[in-house]
N, C-alpha and C positions, 0 to 999 in steps of 0.2 A: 872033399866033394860037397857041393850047395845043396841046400833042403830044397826039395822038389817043391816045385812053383803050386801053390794051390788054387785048387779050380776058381775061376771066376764066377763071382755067385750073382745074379742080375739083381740090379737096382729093383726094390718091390712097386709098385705102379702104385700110383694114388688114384683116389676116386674120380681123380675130375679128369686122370688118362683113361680110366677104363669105361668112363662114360663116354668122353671122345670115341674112345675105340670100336664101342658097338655101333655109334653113330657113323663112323668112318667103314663100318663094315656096308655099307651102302654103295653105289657107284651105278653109274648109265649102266653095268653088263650085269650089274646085282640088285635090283629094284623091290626085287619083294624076299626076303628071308625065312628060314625054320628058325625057330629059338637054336635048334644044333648046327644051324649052319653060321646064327651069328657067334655062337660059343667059338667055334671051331676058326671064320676069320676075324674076331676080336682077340684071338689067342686066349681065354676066358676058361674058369673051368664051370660046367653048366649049370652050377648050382648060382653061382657068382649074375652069370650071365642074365638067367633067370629071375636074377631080383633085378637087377641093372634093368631089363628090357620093361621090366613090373612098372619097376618107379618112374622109366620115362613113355611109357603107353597113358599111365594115368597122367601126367601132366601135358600128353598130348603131341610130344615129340616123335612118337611112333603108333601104327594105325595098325588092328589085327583084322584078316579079313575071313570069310568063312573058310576056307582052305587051313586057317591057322597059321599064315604068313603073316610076318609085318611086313610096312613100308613107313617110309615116311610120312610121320604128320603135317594136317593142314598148321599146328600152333606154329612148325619150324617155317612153315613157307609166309607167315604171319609176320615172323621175326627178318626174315630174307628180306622181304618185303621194302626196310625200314634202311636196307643199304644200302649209300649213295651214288654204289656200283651199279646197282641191281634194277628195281622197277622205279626208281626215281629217272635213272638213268634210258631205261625203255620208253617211260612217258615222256621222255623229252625229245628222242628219239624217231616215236612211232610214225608221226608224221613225215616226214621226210624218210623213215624208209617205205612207206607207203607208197610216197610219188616215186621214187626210186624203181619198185617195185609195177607201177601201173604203165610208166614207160619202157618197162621192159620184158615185163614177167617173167623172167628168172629168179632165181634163189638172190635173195637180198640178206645181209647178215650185219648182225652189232655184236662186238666180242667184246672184251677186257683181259689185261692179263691178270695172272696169278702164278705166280714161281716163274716156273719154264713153261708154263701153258698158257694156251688160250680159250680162253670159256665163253661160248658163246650165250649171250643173253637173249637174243631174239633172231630169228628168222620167220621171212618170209616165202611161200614158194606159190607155185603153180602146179597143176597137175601137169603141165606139158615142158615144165622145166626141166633140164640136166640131171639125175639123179644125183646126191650127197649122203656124206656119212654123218653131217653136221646136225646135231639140232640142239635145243636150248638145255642147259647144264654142260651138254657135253667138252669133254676137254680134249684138244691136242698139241701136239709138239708148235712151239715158236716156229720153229723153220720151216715146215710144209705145209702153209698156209697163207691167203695173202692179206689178212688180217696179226696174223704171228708176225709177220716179217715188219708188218708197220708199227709193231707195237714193240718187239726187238730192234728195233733200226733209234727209235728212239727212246729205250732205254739206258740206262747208265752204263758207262763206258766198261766198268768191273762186270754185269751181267751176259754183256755181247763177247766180252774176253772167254768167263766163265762157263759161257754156253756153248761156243763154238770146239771149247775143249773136251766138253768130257762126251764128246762121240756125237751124230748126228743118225738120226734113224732114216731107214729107206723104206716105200712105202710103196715106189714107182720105181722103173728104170731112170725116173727124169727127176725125181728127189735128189736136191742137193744135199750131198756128205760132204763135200770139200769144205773145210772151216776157209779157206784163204777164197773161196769162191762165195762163200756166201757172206764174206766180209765186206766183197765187192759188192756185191745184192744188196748191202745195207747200207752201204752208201749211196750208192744210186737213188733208192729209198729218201735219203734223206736229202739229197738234192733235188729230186725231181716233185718229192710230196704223193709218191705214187708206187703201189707195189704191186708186182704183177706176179703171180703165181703160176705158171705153168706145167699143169697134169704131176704136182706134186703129192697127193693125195689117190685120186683115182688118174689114169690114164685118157679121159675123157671129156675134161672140165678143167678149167681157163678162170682165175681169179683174181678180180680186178680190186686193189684197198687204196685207200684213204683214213689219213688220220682225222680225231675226235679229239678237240682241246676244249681241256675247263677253262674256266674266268683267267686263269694267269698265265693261261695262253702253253700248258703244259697238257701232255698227250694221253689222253685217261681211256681210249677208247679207237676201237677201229670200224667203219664200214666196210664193206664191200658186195661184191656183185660178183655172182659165177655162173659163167655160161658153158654152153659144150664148144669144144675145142674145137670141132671142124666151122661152128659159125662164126667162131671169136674175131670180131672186129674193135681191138684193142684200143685205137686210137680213138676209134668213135664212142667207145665206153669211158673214157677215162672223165669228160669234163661234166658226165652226170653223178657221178661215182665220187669226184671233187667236190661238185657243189653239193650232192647231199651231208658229206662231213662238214665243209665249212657250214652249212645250215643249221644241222645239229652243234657243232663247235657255239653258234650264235646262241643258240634258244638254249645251252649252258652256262651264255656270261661271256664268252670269248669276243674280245672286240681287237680286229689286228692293227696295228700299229697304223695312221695314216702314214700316207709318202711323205717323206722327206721333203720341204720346200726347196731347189733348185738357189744355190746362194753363186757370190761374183758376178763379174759385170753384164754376162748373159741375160741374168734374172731381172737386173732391169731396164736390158733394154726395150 
């Protein structure tokens, strides 16, 4: 008989994961924390946790408020700041989701991806716009969004394989699960330049995307526009929704290829 397998003893964590970790204990649904509640989702034990939060309140990474919560510091939105994703990316933006926004007054959105999500960097809304779950930091799934679907559609061919495989979530009756259905979705995507979202999210909102290209003409970012479902006039939304990404794509450095000059003996005649 074999000697019984001994228990697996976990890898000890280094400082710079268990700094990650209490920082990572943050999120859109956890914004403010107790020192015991960061212990408890940094996996931490509170002695630990309590120098860790020490060290990064003083440098500014984390704020205590009179309740005795932290949140997030202004040093780290300082740092955010300086990312080529993030408000380099919105000031380039802002204007064209503005006009966007003025001829329609609906929810106007600028995302980027990040893994398998989509993070929205800016929105805009109205008080008499469609209600959304959306607002800036927050993330959601690639697939039930029409920002996810423009930014998955042209992603790398291993991430649309990868993603379609390990499960799709449902959020609606009208969320697509089917991997082979939403393969089609991304192609269409990518022929047409255009993604339409329909009541994936909520059951009463309609989301119209376009892609955002940098200087080399590669897809760094999504707009879009979402309306309510019963007024959604798709066709008529699509070539403002267009032009504002090609216009941001522009005030990024994207310049697209001129046409082709027309060659053989048509050309001159």
């Amino acid at each position: 008989m074999g000697r019984p397998a001994l228990p697996r003893v976990p890898a000890p964590r280094s400082a710079s994961d268990r700094l990650l970790a209490v920082l990572g204990a943050f999120d859109q649904d956890h914004p403010a924390l107790t020192l015991t509640d960061l212990a408890r989702r940094a996996a931490l034990p509170p002695a630990t946790a309590h120098r860790l939060v020490g060290a990064l309140a003083g440098w500014g990474a984390l704020e205590r408020d009179e309740a005795g919560r932290y949140h997030v510091g202004l040093r780290l939105w300082e740092l955010a700041a300086l990312a080529p994703r993030g408000l380099g990316l919105r000031q380039a933006a802002l204007p064209f989701l503005e006009d966007l926004y003025e001829a329609t007054h609906e929810n106007v959105h600028l995302a980027v991806r990040d893994g398998r999500d989509v993070v929205y960097i800016e929105r805009l809304s109205g008080r008499g716009a469609v209600g959304v779950h959306s607002q800036v930091g927050a993330r959601w799934p690639l697939h039930a969004t029409g920002v996810g679907l423009v930014l998955l559609a042209h992603g790398e061919r291993d991430l649309q394989d990868g993603y379609a495989a390990e499960g799709l979530a449902a959020f609606t009756p009208y969320t697509v699960t089917d991997p082979g259905r939403l393969r089609g979705m991304l192609a269409e995507v990518r022929r047409s330049g255009i993604a339409v979202s329909d009541r994936q999210i909520t059951d009463d909102a309609l989301s119209v995307a376009a892609p955002v290209r940098g200087p080399h003409g590669d897809v760094v970012a999504a707009v879009s526009l979402v309306v309510p479902v019963a007024d959604a006039r798709t066709p008529a939304l699509v070539p403002a929704v267009r032009l504002a990404g090609r216009g941001i794509s522009r005030a990024l450095g994207w310049r697209p290829d001129p046409p082709s000059a027309p060659s053989g003996p048509a050309a001159s005649a």
